[in-house]
N, C-alpha and C positions, 0 to 999 in steps of 0.2 A: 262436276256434280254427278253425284249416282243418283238415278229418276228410281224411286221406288213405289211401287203398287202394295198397298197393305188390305186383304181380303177378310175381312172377317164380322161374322152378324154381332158381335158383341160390341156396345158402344164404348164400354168400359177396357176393352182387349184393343180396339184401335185406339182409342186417346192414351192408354199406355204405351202402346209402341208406338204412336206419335211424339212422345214425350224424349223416348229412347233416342228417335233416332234425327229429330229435332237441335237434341245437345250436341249430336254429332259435329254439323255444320253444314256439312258436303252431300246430305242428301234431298234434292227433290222428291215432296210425300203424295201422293193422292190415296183415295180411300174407295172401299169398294165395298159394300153389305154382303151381294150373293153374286153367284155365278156370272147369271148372268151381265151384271154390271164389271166383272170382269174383265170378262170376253169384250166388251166395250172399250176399256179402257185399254186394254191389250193395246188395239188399235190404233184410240186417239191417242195417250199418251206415250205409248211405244217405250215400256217401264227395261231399266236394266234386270233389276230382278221383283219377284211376286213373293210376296208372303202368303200363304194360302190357308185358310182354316178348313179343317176335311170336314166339318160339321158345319153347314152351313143350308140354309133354307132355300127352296127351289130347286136349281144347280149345284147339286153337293160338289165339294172341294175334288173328289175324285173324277167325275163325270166333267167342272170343269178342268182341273191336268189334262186329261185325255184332251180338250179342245184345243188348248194352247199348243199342247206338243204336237197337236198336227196340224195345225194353221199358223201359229208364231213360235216354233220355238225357243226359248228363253230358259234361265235359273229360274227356279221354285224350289222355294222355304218352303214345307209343310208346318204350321202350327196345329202340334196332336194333343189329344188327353192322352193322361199316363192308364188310363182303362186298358183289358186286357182284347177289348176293342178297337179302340183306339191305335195300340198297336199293332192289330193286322189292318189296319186299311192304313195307316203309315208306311208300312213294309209294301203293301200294293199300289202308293202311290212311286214309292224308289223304282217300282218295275214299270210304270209305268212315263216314267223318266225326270223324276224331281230329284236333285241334289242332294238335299240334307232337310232336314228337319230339326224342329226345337219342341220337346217337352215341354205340355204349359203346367207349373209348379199346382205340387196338388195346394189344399186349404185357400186363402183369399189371397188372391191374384196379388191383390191393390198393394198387400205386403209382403210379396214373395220378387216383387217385380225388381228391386234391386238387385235382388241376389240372380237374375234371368240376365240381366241387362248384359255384362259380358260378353256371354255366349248367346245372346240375341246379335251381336252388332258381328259376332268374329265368324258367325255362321252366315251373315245376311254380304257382309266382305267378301267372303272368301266365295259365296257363289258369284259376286259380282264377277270375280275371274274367272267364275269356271266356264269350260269350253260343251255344248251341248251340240250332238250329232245324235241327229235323228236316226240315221242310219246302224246305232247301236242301239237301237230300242230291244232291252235285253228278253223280255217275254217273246218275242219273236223269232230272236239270237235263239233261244231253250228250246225251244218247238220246230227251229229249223235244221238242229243240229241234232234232234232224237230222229226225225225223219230219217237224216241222211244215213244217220248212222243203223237204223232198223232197231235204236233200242228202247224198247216203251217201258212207263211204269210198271205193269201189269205185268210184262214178258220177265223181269230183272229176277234174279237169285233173291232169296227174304235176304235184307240184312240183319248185322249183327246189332242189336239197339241198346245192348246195356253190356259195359265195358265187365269184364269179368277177373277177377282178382288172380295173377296172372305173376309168373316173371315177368324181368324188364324188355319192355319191347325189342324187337329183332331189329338189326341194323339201326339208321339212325332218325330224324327227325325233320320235319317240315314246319318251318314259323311261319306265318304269313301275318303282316300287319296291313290296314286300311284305316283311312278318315271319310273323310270328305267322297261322296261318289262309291266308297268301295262296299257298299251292300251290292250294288249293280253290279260291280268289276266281282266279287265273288261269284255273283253267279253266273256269270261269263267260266270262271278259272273252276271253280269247284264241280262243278258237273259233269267235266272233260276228266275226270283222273276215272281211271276205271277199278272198276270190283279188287282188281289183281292188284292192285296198288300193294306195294309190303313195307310203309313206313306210316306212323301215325302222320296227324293234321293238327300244328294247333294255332286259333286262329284268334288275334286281339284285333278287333272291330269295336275304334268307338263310339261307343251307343249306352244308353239307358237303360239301369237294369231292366227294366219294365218290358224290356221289347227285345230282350235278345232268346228267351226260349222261344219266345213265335218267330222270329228271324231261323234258327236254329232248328223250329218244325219244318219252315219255308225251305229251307235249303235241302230237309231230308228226303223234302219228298221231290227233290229234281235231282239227288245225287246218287251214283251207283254206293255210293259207301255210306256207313251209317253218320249221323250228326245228332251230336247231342250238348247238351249247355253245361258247361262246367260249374253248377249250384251246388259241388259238393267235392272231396278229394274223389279223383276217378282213374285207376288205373291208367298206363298210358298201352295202346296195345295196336298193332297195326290194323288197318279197316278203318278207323274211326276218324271224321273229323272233329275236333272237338274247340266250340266257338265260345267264347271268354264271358264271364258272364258280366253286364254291362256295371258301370259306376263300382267296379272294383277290379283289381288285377288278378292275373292266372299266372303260376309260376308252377314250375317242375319241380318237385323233391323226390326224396326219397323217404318209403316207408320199406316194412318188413318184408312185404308181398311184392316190392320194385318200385319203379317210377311211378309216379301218380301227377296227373296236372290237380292244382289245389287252386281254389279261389281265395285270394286275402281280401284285407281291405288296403285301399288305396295308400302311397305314400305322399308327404307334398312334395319329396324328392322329385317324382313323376306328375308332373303336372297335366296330363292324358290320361284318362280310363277307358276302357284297360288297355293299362301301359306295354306300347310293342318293346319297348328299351328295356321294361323289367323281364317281363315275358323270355326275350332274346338270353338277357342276362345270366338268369335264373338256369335254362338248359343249358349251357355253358359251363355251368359246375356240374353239367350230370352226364353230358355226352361227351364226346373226341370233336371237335370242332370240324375234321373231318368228314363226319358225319352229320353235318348239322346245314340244312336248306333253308335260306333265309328269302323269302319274298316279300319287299318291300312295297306296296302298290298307293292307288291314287290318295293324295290327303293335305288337308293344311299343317303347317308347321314342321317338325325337324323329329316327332315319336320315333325310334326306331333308329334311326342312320348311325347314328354311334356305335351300339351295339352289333349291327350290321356290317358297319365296317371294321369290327373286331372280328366278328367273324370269316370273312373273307382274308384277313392279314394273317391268321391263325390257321389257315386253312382249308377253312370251310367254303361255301357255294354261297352268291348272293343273285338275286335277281329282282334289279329295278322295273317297274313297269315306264313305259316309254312315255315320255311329253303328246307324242301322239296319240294316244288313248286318254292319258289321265286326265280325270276331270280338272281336279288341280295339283301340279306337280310339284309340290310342296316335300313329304316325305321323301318319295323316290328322286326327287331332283336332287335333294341335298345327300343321298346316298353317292349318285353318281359325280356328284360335285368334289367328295369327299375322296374320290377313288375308290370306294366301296362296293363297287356292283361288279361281277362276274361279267352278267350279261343284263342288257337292256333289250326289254320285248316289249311289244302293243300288249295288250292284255288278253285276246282271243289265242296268243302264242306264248303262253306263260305255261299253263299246265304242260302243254308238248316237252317244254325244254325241263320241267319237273322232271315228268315219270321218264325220258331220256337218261337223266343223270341216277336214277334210281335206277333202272333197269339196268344200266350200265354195271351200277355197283354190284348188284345181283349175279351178275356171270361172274366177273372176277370173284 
């Protein structure tokens, strides 16, 4: 039995995920209003995972994470609003070390809650597995690695913030996909590539459309390169990370002016948004496979490996993030399962073996 803790002030919001996850079988439920009765229950019940509402009365959802992750810690669901509030204190509860999170559907709950239910129970799973090490508490990772390295916000070159219509990018290309965990794992990897980087970034994280330009500010302002959310065809040009824009897919074409990442809408082909398999697919008619870096990092399910392991068979560079980082080794497992990974890294040693293979290509 999975022991599950469900936090949230709405009575209406517990007795439907009591309902969800009831049908299941296999779950032990208890309930919890506010923070503080969390922090409680932490204890006596001693839950595999937490469902957390960030809005919540006394003890906000935030304020309690931060308790948990440093007296029990455990997986934590975030339950957010799709507000464009909502999604910055979701983003700062993944830094503060929650797994994943579920969107609560906008209009009435009471009729949207079907169409949640899925992705309530595949999200509340898959953190049952996940592996949680306080030791990679990544807001402290970010702040100890600008130290060392002497490079501050303030001190950095302005970057480049809007992609400018351009031939096709020089040399070749970086894919990076994530699920499950990989807002955290990005910002671990993406803040290490420095200024000089000479190949674009593009980057399928799935997530909510709602939440990926604040994801995408969040990352800009800890990264020496610029980032920007793909809400539109956007040249492709080196300097740039450029992060998927959520509940639909990014693919590479070509226009007059060059390569452009473009956002479509989803297929049912790709059952992931935004899809890393199409993502991957898509530059593959526009690059030399040789030129094409594929980083497969932590997540539920199999997005991405296929395509991955075209890439590598073809010639291209793959790199799995390792079982021991990933929160859940789902995508990159099945890469390396697959024969598909070049190389398998922890995640703090992912960008190094990047800009390596770039730099490399660079002299030659």
């Amino acid at each position: 039995m999975i022991r599950l803790l469900i936090a949230d002030d709405s009575a209406l919001m517990r007795k439907l995920l009591e309902g969800i996850f009831r049908d299941e079988g296999d779950f032990e439920i208890q309930f919890a209003r506010n923070g503080n009765e969390v922090l409680e229950l932490v204890r006596s019940f001693d839950p595999h995972v937490v469902t957390l509402d960030v809005q919540m009365p006394g003890l906000d959802g935030l304020s309690c994470l931060s308790r948990i992750m440093i007296e029990a810690p455990r997986p934590v669901v975030m339950i957010s609003s799709l507000t464009a509030e909502g999604a910055e204190a979701t983003l700062e509860a993944i830094d503060l070390g929650a797994v994943d999170f579920v969107a609560k559907p906008g209009g009435t709950i009471s009729l949207e809650i079907d169409r949640l239910r899925p992705l309530v129970v595949e999200k509340v799973r898959g953190a049952a597995r996940a592996k949680i090490r306080p030791t990679l508490r990544l807001s402290e990772r970010i702040r100890h690695q600008f130290q060392n390295t002497g490079v501050s916000r303030t001190a950095r070159a302005p970057k480049l913030r809007k992609p400018k219509a351009s031939a096709d990018a020089p040399g070749g290309i970086v894919l990076i996909g994530a699920s499950t965990g990989g807002p955290a794992a990005l910002d671990v990897v993406l803040p290490q590539i420095p200024k000089s980087f000479g190949w674009p970034i593009v980057v399928a994280q799935h997530m909510p459309a709602n939440f990926t330009a604040a994801f995408a500010r969040r990352l800009d302002a800890i990264c020496q390169l610029g980032v920007v959310e793909v809400n539109r065809p956007l040249p492709i040009q080196a300097g740039l990370i450029y992060i998927a824009r959520g509940d639909a897919d990014v693919v590479v074409t070509r226009r007059a002016t060059g390569l452009h990442a473009m956002p479509v809408p989803g297929k049912r082909d790709y059952p992931w948004h935004p899809s890393v398999e199409r993502m991957v697919t898509s530059a593959l008619d526009h690059y030399d496979p040789a030129q094409v870096i594929g980083v497969l990092m932590t997540g539920m399910g199999r997005d991405g490996a296929d395509a991955m392991c075209q890439v590598h068979v073809r010639g291209g560079r793959t790199i799995a993030e390792a079982e021991s980082s990933a929160v859940v080794w789902g995508m990159p497992g099945e890469l390396v399962k697959n024969g598909g990974a070049s190389l398998v890294r922890p995640v703090e040693d992912v960008a190094a073996a990047v800009v390596e293979w770039v730099e490399a290509d660079a002299v030659h």
